[in-house]
Residue, then its C-alpha position, 0 to 999 in steps of 0.5 A: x709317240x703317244x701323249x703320254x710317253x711325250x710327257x715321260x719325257x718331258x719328267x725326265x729331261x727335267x729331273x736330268x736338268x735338275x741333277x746338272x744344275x745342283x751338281x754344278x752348284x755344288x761343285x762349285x760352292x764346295x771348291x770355293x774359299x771365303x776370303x776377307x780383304x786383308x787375305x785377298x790383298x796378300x794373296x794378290x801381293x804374293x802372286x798366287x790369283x791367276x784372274x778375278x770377276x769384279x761387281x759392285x759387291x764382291x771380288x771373285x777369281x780363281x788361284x794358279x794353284x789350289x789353297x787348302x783344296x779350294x781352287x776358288x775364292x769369293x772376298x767383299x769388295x772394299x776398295x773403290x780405286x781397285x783398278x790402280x791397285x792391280x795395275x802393279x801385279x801380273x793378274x787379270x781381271x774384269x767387271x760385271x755391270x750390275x742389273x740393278x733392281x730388276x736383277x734383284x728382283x729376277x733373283x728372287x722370282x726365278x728360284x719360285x718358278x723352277x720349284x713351280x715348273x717342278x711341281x706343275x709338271x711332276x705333282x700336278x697328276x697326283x694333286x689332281x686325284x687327291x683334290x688339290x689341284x685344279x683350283x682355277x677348274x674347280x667350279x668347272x663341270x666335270x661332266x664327260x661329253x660325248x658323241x654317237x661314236x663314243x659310246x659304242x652302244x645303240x638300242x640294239x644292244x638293249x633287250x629286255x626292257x622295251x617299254x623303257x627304250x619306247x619311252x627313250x627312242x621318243x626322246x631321240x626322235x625329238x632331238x632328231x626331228x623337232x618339228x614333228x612334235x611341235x606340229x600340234x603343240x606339244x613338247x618334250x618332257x624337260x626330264x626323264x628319270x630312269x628308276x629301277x634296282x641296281x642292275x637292270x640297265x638304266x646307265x645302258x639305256x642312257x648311253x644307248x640314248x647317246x649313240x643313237x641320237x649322234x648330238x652332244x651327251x654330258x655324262x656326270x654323276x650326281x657325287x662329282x658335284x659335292x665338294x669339300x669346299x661351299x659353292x662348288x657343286x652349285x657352280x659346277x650345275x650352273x656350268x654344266x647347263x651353260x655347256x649344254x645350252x652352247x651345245x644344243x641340242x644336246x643330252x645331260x645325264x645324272x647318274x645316281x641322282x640320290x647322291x644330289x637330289x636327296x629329301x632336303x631338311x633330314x637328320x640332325x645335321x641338315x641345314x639351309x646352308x648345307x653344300x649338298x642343298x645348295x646344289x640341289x637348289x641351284x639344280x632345281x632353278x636351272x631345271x625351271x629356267x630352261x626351255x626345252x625347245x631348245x633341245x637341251x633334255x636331262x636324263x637322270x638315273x636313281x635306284x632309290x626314289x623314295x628319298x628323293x626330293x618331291x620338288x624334283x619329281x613335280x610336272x615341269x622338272x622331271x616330267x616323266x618316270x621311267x621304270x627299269x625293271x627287272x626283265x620277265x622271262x622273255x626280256x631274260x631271253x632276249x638279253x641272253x642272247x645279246x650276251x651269248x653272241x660274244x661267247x662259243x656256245x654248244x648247240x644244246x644249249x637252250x636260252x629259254x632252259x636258262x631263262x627259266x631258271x634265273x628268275x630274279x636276275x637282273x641284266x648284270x647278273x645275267x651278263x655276269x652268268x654268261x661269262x661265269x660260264x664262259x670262264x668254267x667252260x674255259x677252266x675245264x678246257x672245253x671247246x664251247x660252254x655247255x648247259x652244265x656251265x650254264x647251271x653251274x654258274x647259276x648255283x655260283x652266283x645264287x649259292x656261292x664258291x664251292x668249297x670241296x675241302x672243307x672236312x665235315x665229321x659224318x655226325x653233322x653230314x647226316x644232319x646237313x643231308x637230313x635237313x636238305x632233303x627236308x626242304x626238297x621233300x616238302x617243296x616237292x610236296x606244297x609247290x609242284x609248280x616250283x621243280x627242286x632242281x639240286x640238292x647238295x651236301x657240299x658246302x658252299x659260300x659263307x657258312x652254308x654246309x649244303x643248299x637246295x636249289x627251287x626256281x619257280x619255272x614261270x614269274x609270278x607278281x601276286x602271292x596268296x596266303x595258302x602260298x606264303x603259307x606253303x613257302x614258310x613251311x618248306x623253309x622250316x623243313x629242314x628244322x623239322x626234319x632235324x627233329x623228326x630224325x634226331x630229337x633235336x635241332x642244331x644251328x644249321x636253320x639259323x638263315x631259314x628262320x630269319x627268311x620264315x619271320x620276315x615272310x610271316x612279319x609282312x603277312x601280318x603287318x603289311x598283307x593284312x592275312x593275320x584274322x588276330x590283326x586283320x587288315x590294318x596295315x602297321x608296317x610301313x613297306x620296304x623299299x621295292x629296289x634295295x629293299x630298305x627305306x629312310x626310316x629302318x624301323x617303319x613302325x607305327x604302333x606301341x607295346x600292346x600291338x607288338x605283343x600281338x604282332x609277335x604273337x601272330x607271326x609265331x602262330x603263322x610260323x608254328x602252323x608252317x612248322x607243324x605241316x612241314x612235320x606231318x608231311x615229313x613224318x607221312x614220308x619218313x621212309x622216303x626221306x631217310x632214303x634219299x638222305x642215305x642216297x644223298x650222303x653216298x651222292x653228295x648232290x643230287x640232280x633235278x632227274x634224280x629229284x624227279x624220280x624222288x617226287x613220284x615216291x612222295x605220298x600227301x595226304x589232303x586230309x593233313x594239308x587241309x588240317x593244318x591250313x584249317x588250323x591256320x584259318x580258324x586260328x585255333x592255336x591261339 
């Protein structure tokens, strides 16, 4: 019998215990007569009590037969010399000593512990969940500790992020080995911090750390030190550090530091004596005070950096930052195949196809591929996941749910089909290097009546002006195929507008490609993991300048959109073809696409116009 079934018991044995003792003392007290003396006497002179219980107080007993229902009776004791008044009559009686004081006192106390009982053993699980109980705990740590065999996770099951796991294996070492480091002096980094986006891994590598280093590991996360109530989160770091140290060696590990350790004194309603800066605090005196020898080391993970207090990243805190990020194409191969040993795979299934085209993703998203695919393979009843679930899975995460029934008059169908092989031919045109791999006309996620699908087939980390240029222009494709085929635009760009600004925005104001602007940068840079920073606005420049900011990014998109025209109207043929051929289709595969592209024709001459345009800056 588990744990929990043992407590089941317990609820029920005390709530049939409950119901026994309220139904007895109810039985009884709707059966009992309240008497007064004077009827009590002339009940005991006309021979109807059968026995009575005599206190110091009160005269109770039962009658030989029921009175008005009431077999029961209760009187106040009012005659001292009661013994000499009963001798006479044929009824038996007895005395109860009283407890005095302590029975008294036990009287009142025992009510309070049932309900106590009651409410220990029935509400305590549901006060814990709300906040409410555990208020002896609740300085305590709420860290989880474990051991090498609680995790189930080791380095092998970590790929794709091998710098990140040397830095770590180097941690297990010491913990391991302590005197090879100390041999020439050195000593372990007192904190490691694990930086990345969301995704990558970096709760992974710290349980890897656990399973391989076989020594105590206090797991906590950085909101389970805030309370509602002031003090706690400092007591529960100071816990947390005393447990580690009784534990040594021994591994803390904070995830989502930023909760904690967030820049102290900003908004309006920071103060010295905020919760939350108390707790960094503390957090920050116990990192000075303890030595690493000691083999206590603190592990921490955060995707945003950038807001976390500058004192907890100086030498001597957090010693050593780690990057986690998102894998390059290798790395996406080596965590596919992690993943893939789970599932049934078909021999023609290809991780390094795959790892090509899921560029971007993270080592979530591609755990999250690899059982996307599992599951479509499973719902069309396929005996092993097929390269076809591989890619279909791939345009669910990127492009959404598909939705097949959604009805479309034929009006808006040709615009979508003529809008979607505006950007395949164009991105056909300007970026060779990046295949169109699917162009459907069926709808898919929130408000996408169609989707064209270009992976770039290798990482790329740098970006040229020509590129960017080249980008905006196969975004505005669509737009200009609209207008090129029909005179007239529709709300169908609205998404592509938003993606061509932000690219001309960063080109004018953070990249420096703007001749009008030149190289000052006015924009302060995004947040590199979530892709937005403390400050939402981050500019840093008055009117004048953003007249000519605005100005400046409509000439970056006013160029893109003229070369995606003249491509297009180059190719007018081609493109209402293959938007017949996509409306009798409704998608359109990447070998289909690869015949489509030998059609396209690309005059230099029109490229070079309209980049020279661009350059010289003559449409200003």
């Amino acid at each position: 019998m588990n744990k929990k079934q043992q407590l089941n018991l317990v609820y029920l044995f005390v709530a049939l215990w409950g119901v026994v003792l309220f139904q007895t003392f109810w039985g009884h007290t709707a059966s009992q007569a309240q008497l007064s003396y004077s009827e009590f006497e002339r009940y005991l002179q006309q021979g109807w009590l059968k026995d009575l219980v005599v206190d110091q107080q009160t005269i109770r007993g039962s009658f030989k037969e029921p009175i008005e229902g009431k077999d029961h009776f209760v009187t106040p004791r009012v005659d001292i010399d009661l013994a000499e008044k009963l001798a006479p009559y044929n009824v038996d009686y007895k005395g109860v000593v009283s407890g005095g004081p302590l029975a008294t006192l036990i009287g009142w106390i025992a009510p309070a512990l049932v309900f106590f009982l009651v409410w220990f053993l029935m509400f305590r699980k549901f006060a814990d969940k709300q906040g409410m109980g555990g208020m002896m705990n609740i300085g305590k740590s709420k860290a989880k500790v474990l051991v090498e065999k609680d995790t189930g996770v080791t380095f092998d099951d970590v790929a794709g992020v091998d710098e990140a796991k040397e830095e770590l294996v180097e941690v297990v070492q010491f913990l391991k080995e302590p005197g090879r480091y100390s041999r020439l002096g050195a000593h372990i980094p007192k904190g490691v911090l694990l930086v990345g986006p969301p995704g990558t891994g970096k709760t992974l590598i710290a349980r890897a750390v656990a399973g391989e280093a076989g020594v105590a590991f206090f797991s906590i996360s950085g909101s389970e030190f805030i309370e509602m109530f002031v003090g706690v989160g400092a007591a529960r770091v100071r816990d947390l550090f005393e447990q580690a140290k009784q534990h040594a060696p021994a591994i803390i590990f904070i995830d989502e530091l930023d909760a904690l350790g967030r820049v102290r004194g900003v908004g309006p309603m920071s103060g010295g004596h905020d919760e939350r800066e108390q707790t960094l605090n503390q957090l920050l005196s116990e990192l000075d005070g303890f030595n690493p020898s000691e083999g206590v080391i603190i592990l921490a993970a955060t995707n945003r950096p950038e807001i976390l207090d500058p004192a907890l990243l100086r030498a001597g805190r957090f010693d050593r930052q780690v990057l986690v990020d998102r894998p390059d194409k290798v790395g996406r191969e080596q965590i596919l195949r992690v993943h893939m040993v789970k599932i049934q795979t078909d021999e023609a299934v290809s991780i390094e196809a795959v790892a090509s085209l899921t560029t971007g993703f993270s080592g979530a998203d591609l755990a999250n591929l690899v059982n996307e695919s599992a599951l479509l393979a499973t719902r069309r009843g396929a005996d092993s996941v097929s390269m076809e679930d591989f890619v279909n899975a791939i345009e669910r995460i990127i492009a959404g749910l598909e939705k097949k029934n959604k009805l479309i008059n034929p009006q808006e169908k040709a615009i979508v089909a003529h809008h979607e092989m505006g950007h395949a031919l164009v991105g056909m045109a300007l970026s060779p290097e990046q295949p169109i791999q699917k162009v459907s006309i069926i709808p898919r996620g929130v408000g996408a009546l169609g989707y064209t699908i270009q992976r770039p087939s290798e990482d790329r980390y740098l970006m040229s002006k020509k590129d960017l240029q080249n980008r905006i222009a196969v975004l505005l494709a669509g737009r200009a195929a609209e207008q090129l085929i029909f005179s007239e635009v529709t709300t169908g760009a609205a998404d592509d507008l938003v993606k061509a600004t932000d690219i001309a925005r960063a080109m004018v104001t953070q990249y420096g490609m703007s001749d009008e602007i030149g190289m000052l940068s006015i924009e302060s840079q995004k947040s590199q993991f979530l892709d937005q920073s403390i400050d939402d606005s981050g500019l840093r420049f008055g009117p004048d300048m953003a007249q000519r900011v605005s100005a400046a990014v409509n000439q970056l998109l006013n160029e893109a959109f003229q070369l995606a025209t003249d491509i297009l109207s180059l190719n007018q043929s081609v493109l209402e073809e293959t938007a017949q051929q996509l409306l009798a289709e409704e998608t359109l595969d990447d070998h289909v696409l690869a015949t489509i592209k030998q059609k396209i024709s690309v005059s230099d001459a029109i490229e070079q116009a309209a980049f020279s345009r661009y350059l010289s800056g003559e449409h200003r």
